[in-house]
C-alpha positions in Angstrom: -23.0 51.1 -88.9 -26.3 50.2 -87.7 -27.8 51.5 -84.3 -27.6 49.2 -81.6 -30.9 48.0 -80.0 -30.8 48.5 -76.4 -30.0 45.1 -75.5 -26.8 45.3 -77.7 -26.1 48.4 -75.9 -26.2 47.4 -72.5 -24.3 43.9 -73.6 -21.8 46.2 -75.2 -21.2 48.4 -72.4 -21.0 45.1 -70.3 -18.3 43.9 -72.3 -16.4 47.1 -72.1 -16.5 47.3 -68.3 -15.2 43.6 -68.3 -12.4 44.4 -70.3 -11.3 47.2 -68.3 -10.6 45.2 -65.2 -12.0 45.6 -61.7 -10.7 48.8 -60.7 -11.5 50.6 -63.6 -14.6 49.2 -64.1 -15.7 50.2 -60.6 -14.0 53.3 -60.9 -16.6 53.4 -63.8 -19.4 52.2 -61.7 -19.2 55.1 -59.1 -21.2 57.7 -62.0 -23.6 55.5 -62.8 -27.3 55.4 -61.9 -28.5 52.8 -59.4 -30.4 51.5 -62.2 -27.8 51.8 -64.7 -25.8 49.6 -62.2 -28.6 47.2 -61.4 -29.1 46.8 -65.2 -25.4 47.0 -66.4 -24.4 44.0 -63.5 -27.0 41.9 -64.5 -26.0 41.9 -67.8 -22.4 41.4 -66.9 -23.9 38.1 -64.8 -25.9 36.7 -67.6 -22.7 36.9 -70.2 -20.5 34.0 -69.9 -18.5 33.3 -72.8 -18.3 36.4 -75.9 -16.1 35.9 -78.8 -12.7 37.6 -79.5 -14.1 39.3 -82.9 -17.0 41.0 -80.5 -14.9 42.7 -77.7 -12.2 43.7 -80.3 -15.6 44.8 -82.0 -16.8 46.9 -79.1 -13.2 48.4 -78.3 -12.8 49.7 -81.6 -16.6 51.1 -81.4 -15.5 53.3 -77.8 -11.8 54.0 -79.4 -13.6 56.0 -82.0 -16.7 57.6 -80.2 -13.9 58.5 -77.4 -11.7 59.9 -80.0 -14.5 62.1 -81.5 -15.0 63.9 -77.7 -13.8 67.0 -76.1 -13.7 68.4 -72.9 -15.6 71.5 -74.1 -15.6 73.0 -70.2 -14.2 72.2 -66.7 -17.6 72.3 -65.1 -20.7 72.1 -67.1 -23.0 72.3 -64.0 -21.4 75.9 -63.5 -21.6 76.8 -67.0 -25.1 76.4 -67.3 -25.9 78.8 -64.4 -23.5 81.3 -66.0 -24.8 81.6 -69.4 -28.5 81.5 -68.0 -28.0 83.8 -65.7 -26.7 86.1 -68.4 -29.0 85.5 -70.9 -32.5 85.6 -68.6 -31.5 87.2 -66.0 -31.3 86.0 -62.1 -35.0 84.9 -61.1 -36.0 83.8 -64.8 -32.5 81.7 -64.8 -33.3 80.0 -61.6 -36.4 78.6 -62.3 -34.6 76.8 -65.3 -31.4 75.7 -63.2 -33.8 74.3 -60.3 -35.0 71.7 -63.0 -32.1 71.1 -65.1 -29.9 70.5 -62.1 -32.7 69.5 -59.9 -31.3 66.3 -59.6 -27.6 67.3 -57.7 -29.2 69.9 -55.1 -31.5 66.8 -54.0 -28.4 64.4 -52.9 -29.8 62.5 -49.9 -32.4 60.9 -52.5 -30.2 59.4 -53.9 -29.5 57.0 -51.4 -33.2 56.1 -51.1 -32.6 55.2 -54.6 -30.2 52.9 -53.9 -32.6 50.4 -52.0 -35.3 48.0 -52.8 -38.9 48.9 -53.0 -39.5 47.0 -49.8 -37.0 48.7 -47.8 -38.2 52.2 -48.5 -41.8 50.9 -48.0 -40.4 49.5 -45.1 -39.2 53.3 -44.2 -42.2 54.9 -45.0 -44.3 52.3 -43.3 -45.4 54.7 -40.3 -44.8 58.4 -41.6 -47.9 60.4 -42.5 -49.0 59.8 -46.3 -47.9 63.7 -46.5 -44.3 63.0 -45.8 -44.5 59.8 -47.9 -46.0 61.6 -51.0 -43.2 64.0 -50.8 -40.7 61.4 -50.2 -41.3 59.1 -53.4 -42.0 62.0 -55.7 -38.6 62.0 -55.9 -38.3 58.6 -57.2 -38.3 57.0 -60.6 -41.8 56.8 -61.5 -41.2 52.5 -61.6 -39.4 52.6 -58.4 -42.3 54.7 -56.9 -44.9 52.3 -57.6 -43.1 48.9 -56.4 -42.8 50.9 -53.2 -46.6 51.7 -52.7 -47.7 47.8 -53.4 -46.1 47.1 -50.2 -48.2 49.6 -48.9 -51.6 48.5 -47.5 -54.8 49.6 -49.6 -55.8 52.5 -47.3 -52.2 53.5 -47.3 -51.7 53.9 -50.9 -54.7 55.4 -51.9 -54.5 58.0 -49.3 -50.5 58.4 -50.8 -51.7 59.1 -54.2 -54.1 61.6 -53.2 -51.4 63.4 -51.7 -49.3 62.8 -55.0 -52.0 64.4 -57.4 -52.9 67.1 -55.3 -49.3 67.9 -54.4 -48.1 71.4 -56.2 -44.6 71.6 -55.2 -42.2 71.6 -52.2 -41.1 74.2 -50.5 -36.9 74.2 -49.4 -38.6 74.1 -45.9 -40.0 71.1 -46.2 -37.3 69.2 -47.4 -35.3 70.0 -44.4 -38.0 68.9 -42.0 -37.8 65.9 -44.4 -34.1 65.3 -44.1 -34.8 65.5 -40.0 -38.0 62.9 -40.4 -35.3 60.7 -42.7 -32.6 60.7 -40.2 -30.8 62.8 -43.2 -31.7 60.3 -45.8 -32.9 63.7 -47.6 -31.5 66.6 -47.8 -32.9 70.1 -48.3 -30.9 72.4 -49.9 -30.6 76.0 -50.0 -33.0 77.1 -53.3 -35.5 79.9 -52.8 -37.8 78.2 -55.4 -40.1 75.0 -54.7 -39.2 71.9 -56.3 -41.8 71.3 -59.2 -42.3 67.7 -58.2 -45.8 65.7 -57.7 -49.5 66.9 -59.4 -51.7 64.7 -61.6 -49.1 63.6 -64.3 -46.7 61.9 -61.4 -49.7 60.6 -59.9 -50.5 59.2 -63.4 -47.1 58.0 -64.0 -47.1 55.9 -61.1 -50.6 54.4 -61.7 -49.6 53.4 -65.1 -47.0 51.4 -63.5 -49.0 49.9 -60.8 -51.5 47.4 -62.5 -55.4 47.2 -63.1 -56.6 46.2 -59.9 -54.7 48.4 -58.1 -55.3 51.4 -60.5 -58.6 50.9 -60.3 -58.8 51.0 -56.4 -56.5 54.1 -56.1 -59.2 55.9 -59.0 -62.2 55.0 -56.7 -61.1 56.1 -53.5 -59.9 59.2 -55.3 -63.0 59.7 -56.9 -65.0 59.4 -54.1 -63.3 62.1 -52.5 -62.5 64.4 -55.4 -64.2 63.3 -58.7 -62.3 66.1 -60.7 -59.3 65.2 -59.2 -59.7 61.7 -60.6 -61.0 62.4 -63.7 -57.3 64.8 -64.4 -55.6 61.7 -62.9 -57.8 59.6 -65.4 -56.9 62.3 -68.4 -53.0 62.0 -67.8 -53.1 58.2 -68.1 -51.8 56.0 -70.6 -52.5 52.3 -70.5 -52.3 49.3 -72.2 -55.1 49.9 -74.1 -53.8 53.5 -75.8 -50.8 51.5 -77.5 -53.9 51.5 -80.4 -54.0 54.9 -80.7 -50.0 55.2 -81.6 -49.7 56.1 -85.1 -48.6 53.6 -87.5 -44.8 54.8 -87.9 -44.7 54.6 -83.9 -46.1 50.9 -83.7 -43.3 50.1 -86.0 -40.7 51.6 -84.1 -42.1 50.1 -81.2 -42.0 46.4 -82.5 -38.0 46.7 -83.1 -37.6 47.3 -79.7 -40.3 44.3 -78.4 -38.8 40.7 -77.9 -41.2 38.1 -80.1 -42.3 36.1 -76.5 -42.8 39.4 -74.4 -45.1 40.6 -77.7 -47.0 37.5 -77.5 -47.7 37.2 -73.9 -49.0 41.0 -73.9 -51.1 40.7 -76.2 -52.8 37.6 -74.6 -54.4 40.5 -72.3 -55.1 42.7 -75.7 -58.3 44.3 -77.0 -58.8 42.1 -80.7 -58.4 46.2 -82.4 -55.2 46.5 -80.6 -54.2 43.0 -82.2 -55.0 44.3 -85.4 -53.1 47.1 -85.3 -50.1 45.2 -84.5 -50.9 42.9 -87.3 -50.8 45.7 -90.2 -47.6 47.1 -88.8 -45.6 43.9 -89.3 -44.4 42.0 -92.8 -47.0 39.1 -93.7 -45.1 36.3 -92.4 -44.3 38.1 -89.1 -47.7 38.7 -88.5 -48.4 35.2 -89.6 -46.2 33.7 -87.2 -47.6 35.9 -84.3 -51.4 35.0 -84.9 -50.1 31.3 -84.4 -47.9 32.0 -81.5 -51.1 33.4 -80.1 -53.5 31.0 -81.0 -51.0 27.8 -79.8 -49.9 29.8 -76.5 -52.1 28.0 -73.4 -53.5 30.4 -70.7 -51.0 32.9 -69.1 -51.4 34.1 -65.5 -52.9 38.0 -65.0 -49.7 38.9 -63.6 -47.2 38.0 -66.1 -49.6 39.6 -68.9 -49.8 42.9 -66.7 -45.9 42.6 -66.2 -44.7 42.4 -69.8 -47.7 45.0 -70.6 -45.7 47.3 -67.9 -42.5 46.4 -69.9 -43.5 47.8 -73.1 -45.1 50.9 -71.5 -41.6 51.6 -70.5 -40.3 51.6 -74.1 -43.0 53.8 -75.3 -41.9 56.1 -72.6 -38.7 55.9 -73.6 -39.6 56.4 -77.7 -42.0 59.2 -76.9 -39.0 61.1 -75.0 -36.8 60.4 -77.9 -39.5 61.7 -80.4 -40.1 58.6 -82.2 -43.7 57.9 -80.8 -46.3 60.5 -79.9 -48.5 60.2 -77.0 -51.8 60.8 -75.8 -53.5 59.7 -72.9 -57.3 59.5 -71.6 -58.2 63.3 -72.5 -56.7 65.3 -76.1 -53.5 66.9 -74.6 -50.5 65.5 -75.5 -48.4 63.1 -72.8 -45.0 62.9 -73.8 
């Protein structure tokens, strides 16, 4: 059977949930993600009508994935600590579970998670830039930076810095967190220091927050701390990287890329980057994008950076499912 793109996959699950009823749909709601929820209800809004042959389709797809799993043990959490523990010893074995479980020590994040970008801005609106770099390290690197364009200039340069420079955070400061938060954090008991913030996650969330403001964030940054922008600078990937991609991962890339997002990107495109696109696609489809391109009237900045932004997302997403490889601004790899 062929793999479903994502789109088919998120309709799919859609369909599933619909079929189950309300209960047991929300029932199934409760372990998702907030963006898996976001996503997953949006797609459940857009679908109006699906034929009979499809949800009989998708039913027999889950009766025979769910008939293929076991319950191998009760609690995998706990199992992973055991067996590391044993095989690495104590100290060794909690530097691993800190990360690999990183996410359900941290559970009062999650319900910053929960809200919109403006909300948390909203939150963080008069908390040192300290506090607020610590806070939205903890965020999805997208979620991040829709919460510092609400920010004002000074604010969200002066965040950043904090960002890149920040090494860690200690269990200590997370509980004076969870106080500043009203216990929208919480702290935890580990002995080791989350491994959360530096130049990548500053990086990160620069790649997501558009050229104009990437570029103010790197100036103000550099005229404080040249180095420090210039690592920032060396973990980036932009737009403008996608033509460094190798051949196989600018194919794999243009199955995932709708046809209109594809065109209004690269209306904001470098003419090599065009190229490259060109010579990774069959004759006619290449054909039919130089006319799409040439026939499509101006586009606004903003929707070109936006569907740029998109497509940096499913790179990210290829690269950490080894089917693209990354580099950024210096020769290290960025995967």
């Amino acid at each position: 059977m062929a793999v479903a793109t994502e789109e088919e996959g998120l309709e799919n699950a859609a369909i599933l949930l619909m079929s189950l009823g309300e209960f047991e749909a929300a029932e199934v709601f409760k372990h998702l993600s907030p963006k898996e929820v976001q996503r997953l209800g949006e797609t459940i809004a857009r679908m109006k009508a699906v034929s009979r042959e499809r949800v009989d389709a998708v039913i027999d797809d889950f009766d025979r994935l769910a008939s293929s799993e076991s319950l191998l043990v009760a609690d995998s959490n706990e199992y992973v600590k055991a067996v590391l523990r044993k095989a690495l010893g104590e100290d060794k074995a909690n530097l691993l579970i800190d990360r690999i479980l990183q996410g359900s020590d941290v559970t009062g994040i999650e319900s910053l998670k929960w809200m919109d970008p403006s909300s948390v801005a909203e939150l963080l609106r008069n908390e040192h830039p300290q506090i607020a770099a610590a806070i939205l390290v903890h965020l999805e690197f997208d979620q991040a930076s829709d919460v510092l364009k609400h920010f004002t200039e000074r604010q969200r340069n002066e965040v950043m810095v904090r960002i890149a420079t920040l090494d860690g955070i200690q269990p200590t400061a997370l509980r004076d967190l969870n106080e500043v938060m009203s216990k929208v954090l919480a702290g935890g008991d580990r002995s080791k220091k989350s491994s959360l913030g530096g130049v990548k996650a500053a990086a990160e969330i620069l790649n997501m927050l558009g050229n104009a403001i990437e570029t103010s964030v790197l100036d103000f940054v550099r005229e404080n701390d040249n180095d420090l922008a210039q690592k920032i600078m060396d973990n980036m990937f932009t737009f403008d990287d996608v033509e460094k991609i190798d051949d196989k991962g600018i194919q794999a890339l243009m199955k995932e890329v709708q046809s209109e997002s594809l065109v209004i990107a690269l209306k904001g495109a470098s003419p090599a980057l065009r190229e490259k696109i060109f010579k990774n696609m069959s004759t006619r489809a290449a054909e039919t994008l130089r006319e799409d391109l040439d026939s499509r009237g101006p586009v606004r900045l903003s929707e070109v950076e936006a569907e740029q932004k998109e497509m940096l997302k499913i790179i990210r997403r290829l690269a950490d499912e080894g089917q693209i490889m990354l580099t950024g601004g210096g020769d290290d790899e960025f995967v």
